[in-house]
C-alpha positions as CSV (number, residue, x, y, z in Angstrom):
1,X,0.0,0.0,0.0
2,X,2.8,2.6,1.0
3,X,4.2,1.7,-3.2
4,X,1.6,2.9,-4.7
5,X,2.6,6.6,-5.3
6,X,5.0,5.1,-7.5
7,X,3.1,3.3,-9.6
8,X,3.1,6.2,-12.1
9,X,6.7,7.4,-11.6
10,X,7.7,5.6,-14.9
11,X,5.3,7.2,-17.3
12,X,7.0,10.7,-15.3
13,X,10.0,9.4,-15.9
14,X,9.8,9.0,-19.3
15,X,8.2,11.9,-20.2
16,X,10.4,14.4,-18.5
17,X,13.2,12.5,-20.2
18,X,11.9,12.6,-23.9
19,X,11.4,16.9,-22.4
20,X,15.2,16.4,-21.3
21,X,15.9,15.5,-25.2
22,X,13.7,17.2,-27.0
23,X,15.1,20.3,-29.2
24,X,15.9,23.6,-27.3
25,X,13.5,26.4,-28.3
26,X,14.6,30.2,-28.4
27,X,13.6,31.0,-25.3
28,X,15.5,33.2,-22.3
29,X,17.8,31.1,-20.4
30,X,16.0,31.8,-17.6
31,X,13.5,29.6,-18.6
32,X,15.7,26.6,-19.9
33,X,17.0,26.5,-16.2
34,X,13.2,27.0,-14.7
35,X,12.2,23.7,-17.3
36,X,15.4,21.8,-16.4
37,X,14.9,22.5,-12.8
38,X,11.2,20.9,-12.9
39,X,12.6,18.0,-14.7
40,X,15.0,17.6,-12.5
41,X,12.8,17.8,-9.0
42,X,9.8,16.0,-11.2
43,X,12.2,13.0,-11.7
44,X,13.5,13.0,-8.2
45,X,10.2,11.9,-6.4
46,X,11.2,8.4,-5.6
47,X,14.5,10.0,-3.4
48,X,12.3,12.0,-1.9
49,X,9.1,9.4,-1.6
50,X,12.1,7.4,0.4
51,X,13.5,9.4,2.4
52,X,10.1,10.3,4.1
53,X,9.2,7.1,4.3
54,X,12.5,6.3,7.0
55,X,11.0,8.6,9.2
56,X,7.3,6.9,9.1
57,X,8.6,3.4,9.3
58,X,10.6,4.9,12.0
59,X,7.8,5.8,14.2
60,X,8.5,9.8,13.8
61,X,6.1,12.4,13.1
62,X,7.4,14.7,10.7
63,X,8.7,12.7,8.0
64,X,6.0,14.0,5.7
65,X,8.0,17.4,5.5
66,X,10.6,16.1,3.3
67,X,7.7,15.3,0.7
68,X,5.6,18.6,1.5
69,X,8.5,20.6,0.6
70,X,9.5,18.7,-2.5
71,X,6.1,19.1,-3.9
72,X,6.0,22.8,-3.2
73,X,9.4,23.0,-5.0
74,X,7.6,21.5,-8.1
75,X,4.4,23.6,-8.1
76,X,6.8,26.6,-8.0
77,X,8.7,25.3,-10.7
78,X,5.7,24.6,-13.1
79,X,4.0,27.9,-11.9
80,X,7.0,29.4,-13.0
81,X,7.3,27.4,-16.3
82,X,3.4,28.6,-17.3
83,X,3.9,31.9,-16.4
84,X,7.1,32.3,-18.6
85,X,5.3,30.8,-21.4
């Protein structure tokens, strides 16, 4: 049961890498570090899905934070990455 945010972390996977690869646009490089940085976090979920999970199994309470701020970070990101468009 605790798995199955994972379950869709290879279809994320491999869209942010075919993003990754995909030709640069003429865009500001303020927005080709904005995109990179979402692919970057988006693709990280599984270090971050485990490293709150060692709290939880753990018996402490705020493990939850590690995911809570990782998930802010990409919000910003993407809010960012609309916004520029």
């Amino acid at each position: 049961m605790l798995g199955l945010p994972l379950l869709i972390y290879p279809f994320v996977l491999l869209a942010n890498i075919m993003s990754a690869v995909a030709e640069p646009s003429n865009t500001s490089d303020f927005k080709k570090i904005i995109v990179q940085g979402f692919l970057l976090t988006s693709s990280l979920y599984p270090v971050s899905y485990f490293l709150s999970l060692l709290p939880f199994i753990r018996k402490r309470k705020y493990g939850f934070v590690i995911s809570l701020i990782h998930l802010f970070l990409i919000l910003v990101l993407f809010t960012l990455w609309n916004y520029l468009d």
